[in-house]
N, C-alpha and C positions, 0 to 999 in steps of 0.2 A: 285426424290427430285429436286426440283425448284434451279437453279442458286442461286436467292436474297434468299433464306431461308439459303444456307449453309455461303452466307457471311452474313447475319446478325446476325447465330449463331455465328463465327468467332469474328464480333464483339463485340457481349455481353461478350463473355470469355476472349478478350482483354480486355473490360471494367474492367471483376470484377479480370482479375489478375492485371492489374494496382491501382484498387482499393487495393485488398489484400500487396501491393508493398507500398504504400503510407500510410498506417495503421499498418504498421510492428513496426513501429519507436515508435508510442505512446502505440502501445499497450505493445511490449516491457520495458515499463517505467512503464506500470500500472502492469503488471504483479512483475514486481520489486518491485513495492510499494506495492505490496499485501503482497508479499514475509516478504520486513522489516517489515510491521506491523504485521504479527505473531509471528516475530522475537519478536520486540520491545513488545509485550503480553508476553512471557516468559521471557522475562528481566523485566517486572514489576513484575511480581510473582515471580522471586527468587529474584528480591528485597524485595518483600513484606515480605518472609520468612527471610530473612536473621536479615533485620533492626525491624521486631518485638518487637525483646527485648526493642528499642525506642521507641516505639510508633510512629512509623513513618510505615503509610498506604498509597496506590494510589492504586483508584480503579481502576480496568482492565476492562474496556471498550474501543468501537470501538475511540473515540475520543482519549484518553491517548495512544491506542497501534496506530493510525495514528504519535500523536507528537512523539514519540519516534523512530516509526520508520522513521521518518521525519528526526528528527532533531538529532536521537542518545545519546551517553551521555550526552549532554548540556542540551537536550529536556528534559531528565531522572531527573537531576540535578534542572533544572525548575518545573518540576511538584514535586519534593520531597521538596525545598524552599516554593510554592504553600500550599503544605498541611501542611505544616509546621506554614506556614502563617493564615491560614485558623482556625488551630485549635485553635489558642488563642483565 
């Protein structure tokens, strides 16, 4: 095996652990957000069950279970206002 091939293998694998080093941080956040928004999907649907007898619905989609798990109760509280608003 040639000298330059074992340092330029060297190099490449400093490259991509410093790459993997540098990517830690946001994917950590996206994985977090994936996390809340399944979350915030089961907190819309036992809301949905709960507040039925109301007439008060939010659809559970990718959008609604982002805001919620975005924003949490506030979020939850804004889209139930929202549909509220909406249905008149």
């Amino acid at each position: 095996m040639q000298p330059s091939f074992v340092i330029f293998s060297m190099i490449i694998v400093f490259a991509f652990l410093m790459l993997f080093v540098v990517m830690a941080g946001p994917l950590t956040a996206l994985f977090k957000f994936i996390i809340r928004s399944f979350i915030g999907a089961g907190i819309i649907y036992l809301c949905n069950i709960v507040f039925s007898p109301f007439n008060i619905y939010i659809g559970v989609n990718v959008l609604t279970a982002c805001i919620v798990g975005f924003l949490g109760i506030p979020g939850l509280g804004s889209l139930i206002i929202i549909s509220r608003i909406l249905d008149m």
